[in-house]
C-alpha positions as CSV (number, residue, x, y, z in Angstrom):
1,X,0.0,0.0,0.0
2,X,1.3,3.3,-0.9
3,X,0.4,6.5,1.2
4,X,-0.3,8.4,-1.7
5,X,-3.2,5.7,-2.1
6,X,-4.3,5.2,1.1
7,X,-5.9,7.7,3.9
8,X,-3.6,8.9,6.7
9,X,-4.9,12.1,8.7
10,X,-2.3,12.3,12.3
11,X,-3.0,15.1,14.5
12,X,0.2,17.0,16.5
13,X,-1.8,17.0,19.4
14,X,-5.1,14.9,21.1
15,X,-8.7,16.9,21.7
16,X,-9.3,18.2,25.3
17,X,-11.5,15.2,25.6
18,X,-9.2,12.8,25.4
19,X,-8.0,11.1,28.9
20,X,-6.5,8.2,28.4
21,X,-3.5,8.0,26.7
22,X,-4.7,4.9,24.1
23,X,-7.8,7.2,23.6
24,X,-5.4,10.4,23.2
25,X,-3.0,8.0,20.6
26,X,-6.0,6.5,18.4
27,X,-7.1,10.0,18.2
28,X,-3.8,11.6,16.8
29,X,-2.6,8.5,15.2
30,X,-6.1,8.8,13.0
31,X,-7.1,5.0,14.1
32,X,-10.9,7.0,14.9
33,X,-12.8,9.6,14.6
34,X,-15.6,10.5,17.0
35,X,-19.2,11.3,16.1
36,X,-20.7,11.6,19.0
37,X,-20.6,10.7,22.5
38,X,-19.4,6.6,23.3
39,X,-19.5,6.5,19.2
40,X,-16.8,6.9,16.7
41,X,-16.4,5.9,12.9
42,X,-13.3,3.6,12.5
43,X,-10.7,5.1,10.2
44,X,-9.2,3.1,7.5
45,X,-5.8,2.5,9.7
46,X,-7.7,1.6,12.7
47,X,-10.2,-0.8,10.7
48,X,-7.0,-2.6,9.7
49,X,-6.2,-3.1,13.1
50,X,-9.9,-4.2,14.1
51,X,-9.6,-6.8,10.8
52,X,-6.7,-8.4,11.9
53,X,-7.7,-9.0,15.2
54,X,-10.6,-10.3,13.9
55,X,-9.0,-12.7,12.0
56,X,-7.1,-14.5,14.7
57,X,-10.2,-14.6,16.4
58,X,-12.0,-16.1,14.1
59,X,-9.4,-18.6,13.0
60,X,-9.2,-19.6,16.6
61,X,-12.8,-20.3,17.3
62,X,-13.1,-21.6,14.8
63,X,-10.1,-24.3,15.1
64,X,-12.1,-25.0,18.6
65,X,-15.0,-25.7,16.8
66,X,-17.4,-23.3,17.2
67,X,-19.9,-22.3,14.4
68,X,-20.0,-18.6,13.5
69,X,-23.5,-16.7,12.3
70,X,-24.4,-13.9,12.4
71,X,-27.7,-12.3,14.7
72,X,-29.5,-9.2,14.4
73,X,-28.5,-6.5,16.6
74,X,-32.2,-5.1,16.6
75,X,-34.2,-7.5,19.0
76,X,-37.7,-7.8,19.9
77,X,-38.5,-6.7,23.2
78,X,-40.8,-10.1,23.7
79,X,-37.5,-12.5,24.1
80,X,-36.2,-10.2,26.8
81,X,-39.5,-10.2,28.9
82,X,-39.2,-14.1,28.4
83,X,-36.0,-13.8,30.9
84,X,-37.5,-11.1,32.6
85,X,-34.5,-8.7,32.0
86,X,-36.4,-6.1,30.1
87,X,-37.3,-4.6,32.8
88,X,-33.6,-5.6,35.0
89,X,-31.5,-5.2,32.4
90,X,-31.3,-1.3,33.1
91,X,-30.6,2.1,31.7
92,X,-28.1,0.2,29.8
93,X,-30.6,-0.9,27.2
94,X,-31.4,1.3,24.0
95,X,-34.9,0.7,24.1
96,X,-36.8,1.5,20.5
97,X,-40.3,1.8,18.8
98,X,-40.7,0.6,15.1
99,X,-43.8,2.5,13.3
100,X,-45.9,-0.3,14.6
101,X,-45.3,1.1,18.2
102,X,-43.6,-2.5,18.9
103,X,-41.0,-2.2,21.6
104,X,-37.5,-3.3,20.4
105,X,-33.8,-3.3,21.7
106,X,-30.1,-2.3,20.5
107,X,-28.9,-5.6,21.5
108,X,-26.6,-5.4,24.5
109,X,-25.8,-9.1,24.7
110,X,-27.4,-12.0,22.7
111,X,-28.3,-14.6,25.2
112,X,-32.3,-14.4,24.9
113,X,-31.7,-14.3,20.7
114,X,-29.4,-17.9,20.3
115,X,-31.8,-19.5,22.9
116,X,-34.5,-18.8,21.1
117,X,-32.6,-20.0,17.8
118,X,-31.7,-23.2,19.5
119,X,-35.0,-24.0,20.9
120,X,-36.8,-24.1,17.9
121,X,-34.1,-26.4,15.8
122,X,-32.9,-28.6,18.9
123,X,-34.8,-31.7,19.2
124,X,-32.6,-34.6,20.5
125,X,-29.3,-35.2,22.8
126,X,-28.0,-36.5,19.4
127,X,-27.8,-32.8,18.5
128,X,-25.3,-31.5,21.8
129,X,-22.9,-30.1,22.3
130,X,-23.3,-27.4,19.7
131,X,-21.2,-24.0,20.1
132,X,-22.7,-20.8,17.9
133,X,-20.4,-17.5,17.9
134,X,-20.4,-14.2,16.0
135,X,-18.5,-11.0,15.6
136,X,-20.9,-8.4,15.9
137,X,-21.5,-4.8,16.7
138,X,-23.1,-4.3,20.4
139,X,-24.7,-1.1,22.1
140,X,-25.1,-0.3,25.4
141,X,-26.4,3.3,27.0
142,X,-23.2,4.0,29.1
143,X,-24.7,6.9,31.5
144,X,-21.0,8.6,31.1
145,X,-19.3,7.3,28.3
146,X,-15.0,7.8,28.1
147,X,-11.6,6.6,27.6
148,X,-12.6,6.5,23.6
149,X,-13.3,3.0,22.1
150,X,-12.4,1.5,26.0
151,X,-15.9,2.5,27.1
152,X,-18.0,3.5,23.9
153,X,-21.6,2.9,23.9
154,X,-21.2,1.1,20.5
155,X,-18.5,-1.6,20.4
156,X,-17.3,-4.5,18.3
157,X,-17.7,-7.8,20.1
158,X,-17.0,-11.7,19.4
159,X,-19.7,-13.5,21.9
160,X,-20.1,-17.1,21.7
161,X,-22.7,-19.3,23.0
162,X,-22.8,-23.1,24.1
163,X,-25.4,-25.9,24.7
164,X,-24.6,-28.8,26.4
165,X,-26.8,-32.1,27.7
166,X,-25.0,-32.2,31.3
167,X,-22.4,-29.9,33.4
168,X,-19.8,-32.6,32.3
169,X,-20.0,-31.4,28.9
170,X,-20.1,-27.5,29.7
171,X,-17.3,-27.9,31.7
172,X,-15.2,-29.5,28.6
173,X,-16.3,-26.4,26.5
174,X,-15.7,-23.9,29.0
175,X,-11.8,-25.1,29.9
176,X,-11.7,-25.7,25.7
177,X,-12.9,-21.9,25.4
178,X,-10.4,-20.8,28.1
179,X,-7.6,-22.5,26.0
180,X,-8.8,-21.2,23.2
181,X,-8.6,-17.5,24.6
182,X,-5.2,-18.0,26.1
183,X,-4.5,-18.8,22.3
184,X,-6.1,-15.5,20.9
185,X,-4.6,-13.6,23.9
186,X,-1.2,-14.9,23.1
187,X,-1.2,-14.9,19.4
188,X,-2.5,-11.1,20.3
189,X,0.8,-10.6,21.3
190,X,-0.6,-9.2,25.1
191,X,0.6,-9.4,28.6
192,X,-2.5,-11.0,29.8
193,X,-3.4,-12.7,32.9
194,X,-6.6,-14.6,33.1
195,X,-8.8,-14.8,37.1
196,X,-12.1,-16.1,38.4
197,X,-14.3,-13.6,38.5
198,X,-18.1,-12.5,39.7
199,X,-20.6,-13.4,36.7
200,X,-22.3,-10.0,37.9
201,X,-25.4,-9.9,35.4
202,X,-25.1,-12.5,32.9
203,X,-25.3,-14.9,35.7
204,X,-23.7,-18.6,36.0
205,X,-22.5,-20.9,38.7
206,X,-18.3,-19.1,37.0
207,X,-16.6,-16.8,35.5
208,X,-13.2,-15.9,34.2
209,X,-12.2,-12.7,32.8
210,X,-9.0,-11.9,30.7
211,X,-7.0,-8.9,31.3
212,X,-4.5,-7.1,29.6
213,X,-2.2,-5.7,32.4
214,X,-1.5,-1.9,32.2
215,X,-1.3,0.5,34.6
216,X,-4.4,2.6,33.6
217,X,-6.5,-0.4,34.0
218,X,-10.4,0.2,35.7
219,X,-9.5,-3.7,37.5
220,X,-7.4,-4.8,40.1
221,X,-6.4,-8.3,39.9
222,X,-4.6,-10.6,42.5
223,X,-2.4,-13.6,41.3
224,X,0.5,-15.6,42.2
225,X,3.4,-15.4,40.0
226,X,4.6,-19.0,41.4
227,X,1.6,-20.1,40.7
228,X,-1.7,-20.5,38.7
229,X,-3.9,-18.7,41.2
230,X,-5.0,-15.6,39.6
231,X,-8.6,-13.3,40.8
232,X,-10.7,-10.4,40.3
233,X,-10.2,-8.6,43.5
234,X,-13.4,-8.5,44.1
235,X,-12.8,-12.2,44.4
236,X,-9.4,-13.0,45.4
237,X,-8.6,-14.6,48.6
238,X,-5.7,-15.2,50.9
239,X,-4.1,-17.2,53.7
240,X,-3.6,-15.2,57.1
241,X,-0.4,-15.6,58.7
242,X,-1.1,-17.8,61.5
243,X,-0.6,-16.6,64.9
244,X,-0.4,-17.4,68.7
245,X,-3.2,-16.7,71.3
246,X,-1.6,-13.7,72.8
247,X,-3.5,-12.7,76.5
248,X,-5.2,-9.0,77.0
249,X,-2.1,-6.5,77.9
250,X,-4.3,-4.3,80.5
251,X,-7.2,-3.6,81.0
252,X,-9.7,-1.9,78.3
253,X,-8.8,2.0,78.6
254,X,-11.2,4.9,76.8
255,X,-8.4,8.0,75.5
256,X,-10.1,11.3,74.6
257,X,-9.4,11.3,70.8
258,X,-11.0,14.9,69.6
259,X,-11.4,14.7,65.6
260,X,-9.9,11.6,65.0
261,X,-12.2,9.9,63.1
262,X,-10.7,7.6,60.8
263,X,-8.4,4.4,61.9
264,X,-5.3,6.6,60.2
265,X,-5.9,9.7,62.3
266,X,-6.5,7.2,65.4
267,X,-3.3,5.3,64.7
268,X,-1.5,8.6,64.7
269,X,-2.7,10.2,67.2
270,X,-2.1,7.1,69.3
271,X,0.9,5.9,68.2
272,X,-0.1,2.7,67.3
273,X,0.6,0.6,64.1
274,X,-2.7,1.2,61.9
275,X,-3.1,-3.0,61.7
276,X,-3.7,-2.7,65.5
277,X,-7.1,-0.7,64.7
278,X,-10.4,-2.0,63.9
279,X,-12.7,-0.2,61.6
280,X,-16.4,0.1,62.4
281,X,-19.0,0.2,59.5
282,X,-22.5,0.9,60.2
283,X,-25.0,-0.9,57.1
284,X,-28.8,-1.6,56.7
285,X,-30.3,-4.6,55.3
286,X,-34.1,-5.6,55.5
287,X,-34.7,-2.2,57.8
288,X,-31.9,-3.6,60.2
289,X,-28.6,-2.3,61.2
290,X,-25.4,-4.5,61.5
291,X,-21.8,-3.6,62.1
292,X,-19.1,-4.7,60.2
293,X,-15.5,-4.6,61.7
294,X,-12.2,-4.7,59.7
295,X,-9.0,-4.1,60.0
296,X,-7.8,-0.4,59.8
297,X,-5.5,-1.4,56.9
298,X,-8.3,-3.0,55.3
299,X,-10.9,-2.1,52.8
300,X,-14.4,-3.3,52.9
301,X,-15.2,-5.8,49.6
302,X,-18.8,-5.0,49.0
303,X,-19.4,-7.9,46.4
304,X,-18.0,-9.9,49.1
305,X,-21.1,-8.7,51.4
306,X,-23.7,-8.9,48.9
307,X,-22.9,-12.2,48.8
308,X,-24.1,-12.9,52.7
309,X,-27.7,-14.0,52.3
310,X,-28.7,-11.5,54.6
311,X,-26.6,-9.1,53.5
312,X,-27.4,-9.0,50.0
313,X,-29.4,-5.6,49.5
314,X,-27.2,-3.9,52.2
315,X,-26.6,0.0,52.0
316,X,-24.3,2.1,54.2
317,X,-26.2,3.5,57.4
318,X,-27.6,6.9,57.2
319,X,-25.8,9.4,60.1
320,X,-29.2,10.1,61.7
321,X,-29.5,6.2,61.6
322,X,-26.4,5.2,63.3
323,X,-27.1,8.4,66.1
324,X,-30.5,6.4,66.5
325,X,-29.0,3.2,66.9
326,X,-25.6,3.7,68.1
327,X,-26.0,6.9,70.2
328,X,-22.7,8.5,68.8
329,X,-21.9,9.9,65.2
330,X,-19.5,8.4,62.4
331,X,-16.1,8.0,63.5
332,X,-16.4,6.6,67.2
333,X,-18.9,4.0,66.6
334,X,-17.2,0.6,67.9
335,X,-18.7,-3.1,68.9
336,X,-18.2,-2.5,72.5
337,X,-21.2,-2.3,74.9
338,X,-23.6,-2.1,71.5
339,X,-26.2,-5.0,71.6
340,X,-26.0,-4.5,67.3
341,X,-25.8,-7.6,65.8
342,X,-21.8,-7.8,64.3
343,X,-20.3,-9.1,61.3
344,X,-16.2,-9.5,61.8
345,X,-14.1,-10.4,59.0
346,X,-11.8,-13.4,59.6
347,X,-8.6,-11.0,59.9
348,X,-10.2,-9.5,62.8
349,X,-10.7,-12.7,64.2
350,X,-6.9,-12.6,65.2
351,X,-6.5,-9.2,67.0
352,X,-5.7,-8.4,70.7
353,X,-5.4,-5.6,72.6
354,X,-6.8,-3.5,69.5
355,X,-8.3,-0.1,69.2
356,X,-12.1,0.9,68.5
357,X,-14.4,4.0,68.6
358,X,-15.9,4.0,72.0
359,X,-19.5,5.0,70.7
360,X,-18.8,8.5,72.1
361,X,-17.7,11.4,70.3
362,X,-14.2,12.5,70.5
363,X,-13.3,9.0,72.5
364,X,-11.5,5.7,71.6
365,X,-11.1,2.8,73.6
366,X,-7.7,0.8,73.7
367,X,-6.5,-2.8,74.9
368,X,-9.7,-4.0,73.5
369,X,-10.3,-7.7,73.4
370,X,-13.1,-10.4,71.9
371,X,-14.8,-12.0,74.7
372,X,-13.5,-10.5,77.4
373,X,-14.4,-7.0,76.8
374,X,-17.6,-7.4,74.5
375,X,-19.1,-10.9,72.9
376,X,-17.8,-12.5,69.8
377,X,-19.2,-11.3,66.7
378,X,-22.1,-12.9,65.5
379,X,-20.6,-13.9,62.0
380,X,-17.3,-14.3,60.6
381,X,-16.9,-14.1,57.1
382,X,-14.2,-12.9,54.9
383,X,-15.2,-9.3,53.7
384,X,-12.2,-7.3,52.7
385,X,-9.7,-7.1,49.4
386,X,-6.5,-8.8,49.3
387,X,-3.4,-6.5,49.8
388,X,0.5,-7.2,47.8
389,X,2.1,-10.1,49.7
390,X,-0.3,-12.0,51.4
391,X,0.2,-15.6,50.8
392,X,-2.1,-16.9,47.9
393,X,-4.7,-19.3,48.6
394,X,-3.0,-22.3,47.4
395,X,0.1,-21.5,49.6
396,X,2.2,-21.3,46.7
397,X,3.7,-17.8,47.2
398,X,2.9,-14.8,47.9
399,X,0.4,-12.3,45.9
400,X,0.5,-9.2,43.5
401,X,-1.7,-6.8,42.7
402,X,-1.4,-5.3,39.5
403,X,-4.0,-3.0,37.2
404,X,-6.0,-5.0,34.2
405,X,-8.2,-4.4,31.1
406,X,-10.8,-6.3,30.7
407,X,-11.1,-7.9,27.4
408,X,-12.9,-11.3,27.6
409,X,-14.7,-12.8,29.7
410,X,-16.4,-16.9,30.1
411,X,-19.0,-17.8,31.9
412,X,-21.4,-21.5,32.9
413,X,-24.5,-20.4,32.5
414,X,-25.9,-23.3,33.5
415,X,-29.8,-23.6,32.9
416,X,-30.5,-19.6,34.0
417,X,-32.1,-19.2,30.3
418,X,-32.9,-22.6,29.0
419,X,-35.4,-23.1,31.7
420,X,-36.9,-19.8,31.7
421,X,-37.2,-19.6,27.7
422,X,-37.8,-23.8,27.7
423,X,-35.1,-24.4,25.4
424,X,-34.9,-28.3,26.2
425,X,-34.0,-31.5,24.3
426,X,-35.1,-35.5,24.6
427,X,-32.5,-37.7,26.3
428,X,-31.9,-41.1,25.7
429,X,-34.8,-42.1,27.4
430,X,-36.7,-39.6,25.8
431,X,-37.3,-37.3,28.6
432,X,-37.5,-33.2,27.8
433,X,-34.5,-31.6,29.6
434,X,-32.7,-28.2,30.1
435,X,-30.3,-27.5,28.0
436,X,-26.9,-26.6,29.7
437,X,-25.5,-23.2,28.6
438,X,-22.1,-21.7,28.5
439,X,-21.0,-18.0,27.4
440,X,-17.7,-16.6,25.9
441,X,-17.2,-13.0,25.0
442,X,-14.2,-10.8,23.5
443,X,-14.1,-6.9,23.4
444,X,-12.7,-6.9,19.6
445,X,-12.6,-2.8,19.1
446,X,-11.1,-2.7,23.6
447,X,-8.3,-5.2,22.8
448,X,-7.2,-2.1,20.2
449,X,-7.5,0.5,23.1
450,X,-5.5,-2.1,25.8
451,X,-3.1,-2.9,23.2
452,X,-1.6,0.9,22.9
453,X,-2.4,0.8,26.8
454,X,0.4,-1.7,27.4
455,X,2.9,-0.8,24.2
456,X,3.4,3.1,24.1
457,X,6.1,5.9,24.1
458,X,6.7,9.4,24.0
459,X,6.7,9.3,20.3
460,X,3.2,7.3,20.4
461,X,2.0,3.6,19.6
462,X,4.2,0.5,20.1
463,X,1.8,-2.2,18.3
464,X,2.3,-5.9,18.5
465,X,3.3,-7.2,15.0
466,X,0.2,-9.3,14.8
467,X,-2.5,-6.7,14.7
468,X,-0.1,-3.6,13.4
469,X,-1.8,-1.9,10.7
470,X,1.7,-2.9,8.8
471,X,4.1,-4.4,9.3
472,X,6.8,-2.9,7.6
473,X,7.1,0.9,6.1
474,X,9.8,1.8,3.1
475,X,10.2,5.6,4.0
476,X,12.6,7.3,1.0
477,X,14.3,10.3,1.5
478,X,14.0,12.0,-1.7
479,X,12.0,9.8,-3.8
480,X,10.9,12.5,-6.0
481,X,14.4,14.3,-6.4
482,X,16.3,11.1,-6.4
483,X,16.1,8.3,-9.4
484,X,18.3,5.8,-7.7
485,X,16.5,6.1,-4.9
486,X,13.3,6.4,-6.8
487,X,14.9,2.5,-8.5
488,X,16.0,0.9,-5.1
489,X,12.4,2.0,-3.5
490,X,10.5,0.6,-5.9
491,X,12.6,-3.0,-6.1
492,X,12.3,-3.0,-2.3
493,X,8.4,-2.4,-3.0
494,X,7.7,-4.6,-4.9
495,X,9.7,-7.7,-3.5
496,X,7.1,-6.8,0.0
497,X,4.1,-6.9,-2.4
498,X,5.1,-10.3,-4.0
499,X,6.1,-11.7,-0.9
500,X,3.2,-11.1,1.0
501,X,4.8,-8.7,3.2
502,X,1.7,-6.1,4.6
503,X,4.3,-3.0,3.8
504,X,3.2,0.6,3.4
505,X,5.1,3.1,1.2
506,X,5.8,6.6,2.6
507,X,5.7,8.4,-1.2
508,X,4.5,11.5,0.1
509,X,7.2,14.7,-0.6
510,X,7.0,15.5,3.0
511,X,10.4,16.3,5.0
512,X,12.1,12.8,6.5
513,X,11.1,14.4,10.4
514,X,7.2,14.5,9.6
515,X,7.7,11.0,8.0
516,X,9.3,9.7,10.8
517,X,7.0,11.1,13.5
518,X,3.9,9.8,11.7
519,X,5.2,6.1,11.3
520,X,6.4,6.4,14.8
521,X,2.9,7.6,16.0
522,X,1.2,5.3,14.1
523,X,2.9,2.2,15.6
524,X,4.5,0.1,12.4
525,X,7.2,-2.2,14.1
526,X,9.3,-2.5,11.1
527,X,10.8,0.7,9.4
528,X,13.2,0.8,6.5
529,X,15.1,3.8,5.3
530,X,16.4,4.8,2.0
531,X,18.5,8.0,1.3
532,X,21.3,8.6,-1.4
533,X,23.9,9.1,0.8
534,X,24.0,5.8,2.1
535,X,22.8,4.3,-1.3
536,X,25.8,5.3,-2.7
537,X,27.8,3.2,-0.2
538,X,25.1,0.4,-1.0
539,X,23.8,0.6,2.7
540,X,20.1,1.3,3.7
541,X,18.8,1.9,7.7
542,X,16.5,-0.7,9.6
543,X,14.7,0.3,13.1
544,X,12.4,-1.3,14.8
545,X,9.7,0.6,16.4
546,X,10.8,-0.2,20.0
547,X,14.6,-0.2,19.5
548,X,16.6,2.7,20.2
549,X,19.7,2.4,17.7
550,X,19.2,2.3,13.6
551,X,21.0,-0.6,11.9
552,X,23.2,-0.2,8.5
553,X,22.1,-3.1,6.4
554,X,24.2,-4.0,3.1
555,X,21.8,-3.1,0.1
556,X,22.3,-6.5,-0.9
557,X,20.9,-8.3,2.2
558,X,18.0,-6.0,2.9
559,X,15.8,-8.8,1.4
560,X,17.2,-11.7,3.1
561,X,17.3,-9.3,6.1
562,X,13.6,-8.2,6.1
563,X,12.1,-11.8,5.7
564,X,14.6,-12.8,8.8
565,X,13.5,-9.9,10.5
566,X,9.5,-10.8,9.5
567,X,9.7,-14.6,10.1
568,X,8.9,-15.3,6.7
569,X,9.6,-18.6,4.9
């Protein structure tokens, strides 16, 4: 492809709206241009990018299997009542009227649509397992859409869906499908780390999500590097330390404490280490009030909460509530001498002689102890995140917490929509049954957003050579002033082009530093250089896009070098 022929529009500097730096780079690099807000049209550069990924994708599933078609992305609003989420799915849902006044959605997901597809052509177990995906375009309301394509409202998506006769068959697809993305992921050429995960509204008995580590990641993720353990960290768990019994110091004490409300002000103010603090949370559920205690170095996990039966609708209490209850204000509420029913998490469960509000304002009490200077809490559950060097669950080594973009995510559905949209089969002894459902998505247009997210520099884009636009550009210097270098560009041209290689040809008559800082910007990882100084001593310059020397390359071997250089046979 030459430049002349192609359509390349780089900006010297990102619009005001851009905030992350993959959203600021797509922008300037020309990859997208945005329409409106969470929508953008996809460039010809970026749509190369999209393609390719694409590709490996599909090659992938389909190498696993899987059957690609295509859905609509307009659905009737009657398959969604089936489930019941038209009215739970929330604001989320682009909800339409066709002339008819019939209600219709911008499909968000495509659960209720292949369900219904499978119901009406599945008869018999003879039938299972079948596996249905497609690469589609989503849309989903986003009440504050940002970060450019990493949260649009319209997105590309791969989304696959599975059907099994028993859990013993679902669970072969779902481990196939999680090989299957550690392929794409891989081939992708991403630093990626895959953890178990909340299924959150798709639903399912699991979940895994895949995530792209970078810094600027909306996820935190715990995992092991000695070992295979690997979490959301709304999930993640770890081992406590264990310890000895150790006997109350003194007795309890109450310290005036006058505007220390948090367990970091206490700490101070007391001169104790903050672990040796318990924090006091005041929630609601079901019109009653419970405390939950933590650690002061700990932070409350409120999936992990909502996952207590009866904590499952909890909110934070109201200040006027806790006053009620409690008798004191935010900040000195503590377990002692409160008849409040207590949730501890299991870290507390190994404190002595600890600090704790003393349910009056501007007072703390110290040297406090579990059943000797108040009961022992009701319930013990764990209820907090992870922190860096805990010991992993498996007791493997010790965990890290780094920042992660999600792009994919598997779940067992189970029979969550084949019972409610009766999407069964006869069994051998010819007995209707539930189908068993599994569900695989990939965030095709986000993986282009995570990419530049993990492989960027000062001078822009760092793309993997997978899903580059190009692999290699030829950039002359004086193509239209030199004819040998006019002859060597076109030879070097052409071999790419009958070779196979995906090269683009800078032709423009620009000056070699805009050249330069476009190809650089735009991510190629591959860059040759031709100029008739060097010609003349039948050399030509090699760079990659992430090394920080040129190479002088023998005119000679430039073609031997390049298909080294590209891995090609």
């Amino acid at each position: 492809m030459r430049v002349s022929q192609f359509f390349i529009s780089t900006l010297k500097e990102a619009p005001a709206e851009a905030e992350l730096i993959s959203h600021k780079l797509m922008l300037r690099a020309g990859l997208i241009k945005r329409l409106g807000s969470g929508l953008y049209t996809w460039m010809p550069l970026g749509l190369r990018i999209l393609r390719k990924i694409e590709n490996i994708v599909r090659e992938e599933m389909d190498k696993s299997g899987a059957i690609e078609l295509l859905m609509p992305a307009i659905q009737p609003a009657e398959l969604w009542q089936e489930t019941g989420r038209w009215d739970v799915f929330g604001p989320q849902m682009l909800k339409i009227k066709d002339r008819h006044e019939h209600d219709f959605c911008f499909g968000p997901t495509h659960e209720e649509i292949i369900t219904d597809i499978v119901r009406r052509e599945l008869s018999s177990y003879r039938q299972l397992p079948l596996n249905f995906y497609q690469i589609q375009t989503k849309f989903r309301d986003e009440i504050r859409p940002r970060f450019g394509v990493m949260r649009a409202r319209e997105f590309l998506m791969k989304d696959a869906y599975s059907f099994h006769a028993d859990v013993e068959s679902l669970e072969e697809t779902y481990q196939l499908m999680y090989q299957t993305y550690d392929r794409i992921f891989t081939r992708l050429g991403l630093i990626f780390r895959a953890v178990a995960a909340d299924t959150g509204a798709i639903g399912g008995s699991g979940s895994h999500e895949f995530h792209v580590l970078a810094e600027s990641g909306e996820d935190a993720i715990a995992f092991c590097p000695d070992s295979d353990y690997a979490a959301n960290i709304e999930l993640a768990t770890s081992l406590l330390p264990a310890k000895t019994p150790q006997k109350p110091d003194a007795k309890i004490q109450k310290i005036h404490t006058p505007g220390q409300k948090t367990c970091v002000d206490v700490a101070n103010f007391l001169n104790l280490p903050l672990q040796q603090t318990i924090k006091t949370l005041a929630v609601t559920a079901n019109s009653k009030l419970y405390l939950l205690l933590l650690r002061g170095d700990h932070q409350l996990n409120e999936l992990k909460v909502r996952k207590i039966p009866f904590l499952a609708d909890f909110e934070m209490a109201s200040e006027e509530t806790i006053l009620n209850e409690t008798g004191t204000v935010p900040g000195y509420i503590g377990p002692v001498g409160l008849a409040t029913e207590i949730v501890a998490d299991k870290a507390v469960m190994e404190m002595t002689n600890f600090a704790c509000g003393a349910n009056e304002e501007g007072f703390h009490f110290t040297q406090v102890n579990f059943g000797h200077d108040f009961k022992k809490p009701d319930h013990v559950f764990d209820i907090r995140n992870v922190l860096a060097g805990e010991l992993s669950p498996d007791g493997k080594g010790n965990l890290e917490i780094r920042r992660g973009i999600e792009v994919g995510h598997i779940f067992k559905l189970g029979t969550k929509y084949s019972e409610q949209m009766k999407a069964t089969y006869l069994n051998k002894l010819g007995q209707k049954q539930n189908c068993e459902m599994g569900c695989y998505g990939i965030g095709i247009s986000r993986i282009v957003a995570a990419a530049i997210e993990q492989n960027n520099d000062d001078l822009g884009i760092i793309f993997p050579e997978a899903i580059a636009p190009f692999q290699l550009v030829i950039i002359p210097i004086g193509l239209h002033k030199s004819e040998q270098v006019k002859s060597e560009t076109e030879k070097l041209y052409n071999m790419c082009t009958d070779t196979n290689i995906d090269v683009l040809l800078d032709d423009r008559d620009e000056r070699p530093g805009v050249m330069f800082a476009d190809m650089e910007l735009i991510g190629i990882p591959h860059r040759i250089v031709l100029g008739e100084r060097g010609l003349k001593q039948s050399l030509v310059e090699y760079k990659g896009r992430a090394d920080k020397n040129v190479q002088t390359i023998a005119l000679d071997k430039i073609n031997t070098f390049i298909m080294t250089k590209l891995c090609i046979k």
